[in-house]
VEXKOL-285784 format. One record per residue (C-alpha): residue number from 1; residue in three letters; y, x, z. Coordinates in pm, whole numbers. Layout:
<atoms>
nr:NUM&rest:Ala&y:Y&x:X&z:Z
...
</atoms>
This chain:
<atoms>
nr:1&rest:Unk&y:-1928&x:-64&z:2173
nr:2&rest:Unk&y:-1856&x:334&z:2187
nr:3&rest:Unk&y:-1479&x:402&z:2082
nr:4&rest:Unk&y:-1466&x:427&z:1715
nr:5&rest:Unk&y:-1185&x:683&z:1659
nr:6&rest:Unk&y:-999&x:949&z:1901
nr:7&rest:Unk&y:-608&x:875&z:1991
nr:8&rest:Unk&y:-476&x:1246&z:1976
nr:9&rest:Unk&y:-124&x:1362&z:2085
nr:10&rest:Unk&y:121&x:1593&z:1938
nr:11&rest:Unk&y:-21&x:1660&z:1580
nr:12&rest:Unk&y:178&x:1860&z:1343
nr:13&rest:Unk&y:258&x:1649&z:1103
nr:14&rest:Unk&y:256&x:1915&z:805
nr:15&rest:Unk&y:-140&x:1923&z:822
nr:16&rest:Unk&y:-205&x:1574&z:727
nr:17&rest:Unk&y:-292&x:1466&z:362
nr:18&rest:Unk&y:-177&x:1195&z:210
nr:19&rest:Unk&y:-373&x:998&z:-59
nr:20&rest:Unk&y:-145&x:758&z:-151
nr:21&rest:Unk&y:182&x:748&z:-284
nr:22&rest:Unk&y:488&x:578&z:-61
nr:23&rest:Unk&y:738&x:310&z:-164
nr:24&rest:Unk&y:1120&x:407&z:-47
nr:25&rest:Unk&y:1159&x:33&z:95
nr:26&rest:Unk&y:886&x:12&z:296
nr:27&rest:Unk&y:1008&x:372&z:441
nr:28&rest:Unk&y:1309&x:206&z:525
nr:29&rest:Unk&y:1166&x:-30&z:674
nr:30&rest:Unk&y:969&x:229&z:913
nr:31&rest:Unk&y:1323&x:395&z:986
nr:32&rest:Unk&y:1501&x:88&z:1110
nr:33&rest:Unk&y:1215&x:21&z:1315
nr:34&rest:Unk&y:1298&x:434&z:1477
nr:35&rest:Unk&y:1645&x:383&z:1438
nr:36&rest:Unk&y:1614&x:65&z:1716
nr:37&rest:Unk&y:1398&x:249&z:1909
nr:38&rest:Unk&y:1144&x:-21&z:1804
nr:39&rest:Unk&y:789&x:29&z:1902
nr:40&rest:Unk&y:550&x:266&z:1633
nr:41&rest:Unk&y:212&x:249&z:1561
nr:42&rest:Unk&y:53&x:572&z:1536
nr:43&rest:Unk&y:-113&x:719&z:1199
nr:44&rest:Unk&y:-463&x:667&z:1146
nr:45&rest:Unk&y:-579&x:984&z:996
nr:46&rest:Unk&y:-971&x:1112&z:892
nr:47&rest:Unk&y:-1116&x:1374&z:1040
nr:48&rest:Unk&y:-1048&x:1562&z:778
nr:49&rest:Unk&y:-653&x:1515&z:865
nr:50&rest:Unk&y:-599&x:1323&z:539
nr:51&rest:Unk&y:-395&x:971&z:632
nr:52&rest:Unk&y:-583&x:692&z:597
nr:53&rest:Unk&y:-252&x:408&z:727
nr:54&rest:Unk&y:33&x:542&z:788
nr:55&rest:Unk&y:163&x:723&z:474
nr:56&rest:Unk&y:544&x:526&z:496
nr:57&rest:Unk&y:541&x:623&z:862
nr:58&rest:Unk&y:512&x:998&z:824
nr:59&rest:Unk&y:758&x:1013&z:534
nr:60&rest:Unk&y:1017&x:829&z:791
nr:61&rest:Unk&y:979&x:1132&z:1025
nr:62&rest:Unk&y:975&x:1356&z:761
nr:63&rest:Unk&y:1313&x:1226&z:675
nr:64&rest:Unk&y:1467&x:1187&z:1051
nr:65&rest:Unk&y:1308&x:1582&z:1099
nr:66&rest:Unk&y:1018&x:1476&z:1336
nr:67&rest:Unk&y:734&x:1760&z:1324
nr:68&rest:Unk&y:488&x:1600&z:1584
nr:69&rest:Unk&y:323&x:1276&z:1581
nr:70&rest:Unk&y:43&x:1116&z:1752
nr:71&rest:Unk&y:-271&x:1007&z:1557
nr:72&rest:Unk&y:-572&x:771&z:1599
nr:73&rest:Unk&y:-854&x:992&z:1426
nr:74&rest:Unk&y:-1176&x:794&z:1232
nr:75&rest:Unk&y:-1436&x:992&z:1101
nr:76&rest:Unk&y:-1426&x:884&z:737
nr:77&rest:Unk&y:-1746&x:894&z:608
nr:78&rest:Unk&y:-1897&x:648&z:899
nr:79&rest:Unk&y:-2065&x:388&z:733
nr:80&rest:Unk&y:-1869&x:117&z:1009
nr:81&rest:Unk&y:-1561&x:279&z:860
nr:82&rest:Unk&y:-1502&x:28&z:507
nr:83&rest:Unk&y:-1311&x:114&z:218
nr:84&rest:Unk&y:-1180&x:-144&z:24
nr:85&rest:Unk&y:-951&x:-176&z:-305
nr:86&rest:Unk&y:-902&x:-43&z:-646
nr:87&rest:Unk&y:-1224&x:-70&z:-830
nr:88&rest:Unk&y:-1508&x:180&z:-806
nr:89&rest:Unk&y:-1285&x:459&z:-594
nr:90&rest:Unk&y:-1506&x:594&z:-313
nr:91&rest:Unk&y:-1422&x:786&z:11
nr:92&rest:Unk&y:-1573&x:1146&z:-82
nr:93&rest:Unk&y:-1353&x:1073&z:-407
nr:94&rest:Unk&y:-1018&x:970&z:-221
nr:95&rest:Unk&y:-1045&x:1283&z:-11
nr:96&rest:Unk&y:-1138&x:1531&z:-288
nr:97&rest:Unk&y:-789&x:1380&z:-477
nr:98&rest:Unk&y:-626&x:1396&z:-114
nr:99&rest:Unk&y:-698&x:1746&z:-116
nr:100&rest:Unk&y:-574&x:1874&z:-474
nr:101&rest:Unk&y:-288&x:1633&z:-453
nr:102&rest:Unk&y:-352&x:1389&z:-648
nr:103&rest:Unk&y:-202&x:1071&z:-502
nr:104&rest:Unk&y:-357&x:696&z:-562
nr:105&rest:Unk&y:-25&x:448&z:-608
nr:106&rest:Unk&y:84&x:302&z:-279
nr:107&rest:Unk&y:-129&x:15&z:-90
nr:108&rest:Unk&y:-451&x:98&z:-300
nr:109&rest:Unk&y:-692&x:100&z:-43
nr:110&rest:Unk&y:-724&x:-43&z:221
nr:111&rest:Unk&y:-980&x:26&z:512
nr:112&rest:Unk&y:-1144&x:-147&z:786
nr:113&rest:Unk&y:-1418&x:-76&z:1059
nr:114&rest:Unk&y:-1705&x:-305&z:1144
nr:115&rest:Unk&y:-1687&x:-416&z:1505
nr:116&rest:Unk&y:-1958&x:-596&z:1658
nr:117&rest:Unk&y:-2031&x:-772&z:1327
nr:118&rest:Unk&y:-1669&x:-824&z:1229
nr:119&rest:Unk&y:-1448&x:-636&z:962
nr:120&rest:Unk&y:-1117&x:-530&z:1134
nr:121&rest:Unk&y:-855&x:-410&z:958
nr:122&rest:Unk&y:-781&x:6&z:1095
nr:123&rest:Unk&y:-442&x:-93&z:1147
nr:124&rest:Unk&y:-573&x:-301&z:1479
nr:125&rest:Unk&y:-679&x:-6&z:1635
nr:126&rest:Unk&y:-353&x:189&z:1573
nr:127&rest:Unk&y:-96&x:-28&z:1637
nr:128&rest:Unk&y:-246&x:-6&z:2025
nr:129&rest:Unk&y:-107&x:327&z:2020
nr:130&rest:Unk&y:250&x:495&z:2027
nr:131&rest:Unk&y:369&x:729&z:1702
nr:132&rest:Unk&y:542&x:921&z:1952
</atoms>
């Protein structure tokens, strides 16, 4: 199978676009996890720089000062790339609102890529790759 997405280093993070809004808990969460030096996924992002997973994580480094992150990029309108969650929202929807700033509440969607038949969650691919 030909690699799906492209890990890229040191992306600022004020280009990406959220689409969803955050929670403060599950932030928290994300900045004990920094705080202990714990391991952090990178930010699955499209490749239109809008955030796909990871919206909690980049408000935790917006709130510790962190500029730079490292991304897994997907191009977002690949058919292998699913969208599931509220009813009848599509991708070219989700970024067009991602791009005026109009945020979907938190944990809306949720996406997953077909691999060799199977639907894995994105969040498989990223969390083989460092934040930082």
């Amino acid at each position: 199978m030909r690699k799906e997405f492209k890990y890229i280093k040191n992306v600022p993070i004020e280009l990406l676009l959220p689409h969803e809004q955050i929670q403060s808990h599950i932030v928290n969460y994300w900045d004990d996890m920094y705080i202990n030096k714990s391991f952090i996924p990178a930010v699955a992002v499209s490749d239109q720089k809008m955030i796909i997973d990871g919206h909690h994580r980049v408000e935790m480094c917006k709130k510790n000062g962190i500029k730079i992150i490292n991304v897994c990029q997907f191009e977002y309108l690949n058919p292998k790339l699913i969208l599931k969650g509220g009813k009848n929202i599509i991708k070219n929807e989700i970024i067009f609102n991602a791009e005026i700033g109009k945020l979907y509440t938190s944990k809306t969607t949720k996406h997953y890529m077909v691999d060799e038949g199977e639907l894995k969650e994105i969040f498989e691919y990223q969390k083989k790759y460092s934040l930082f």
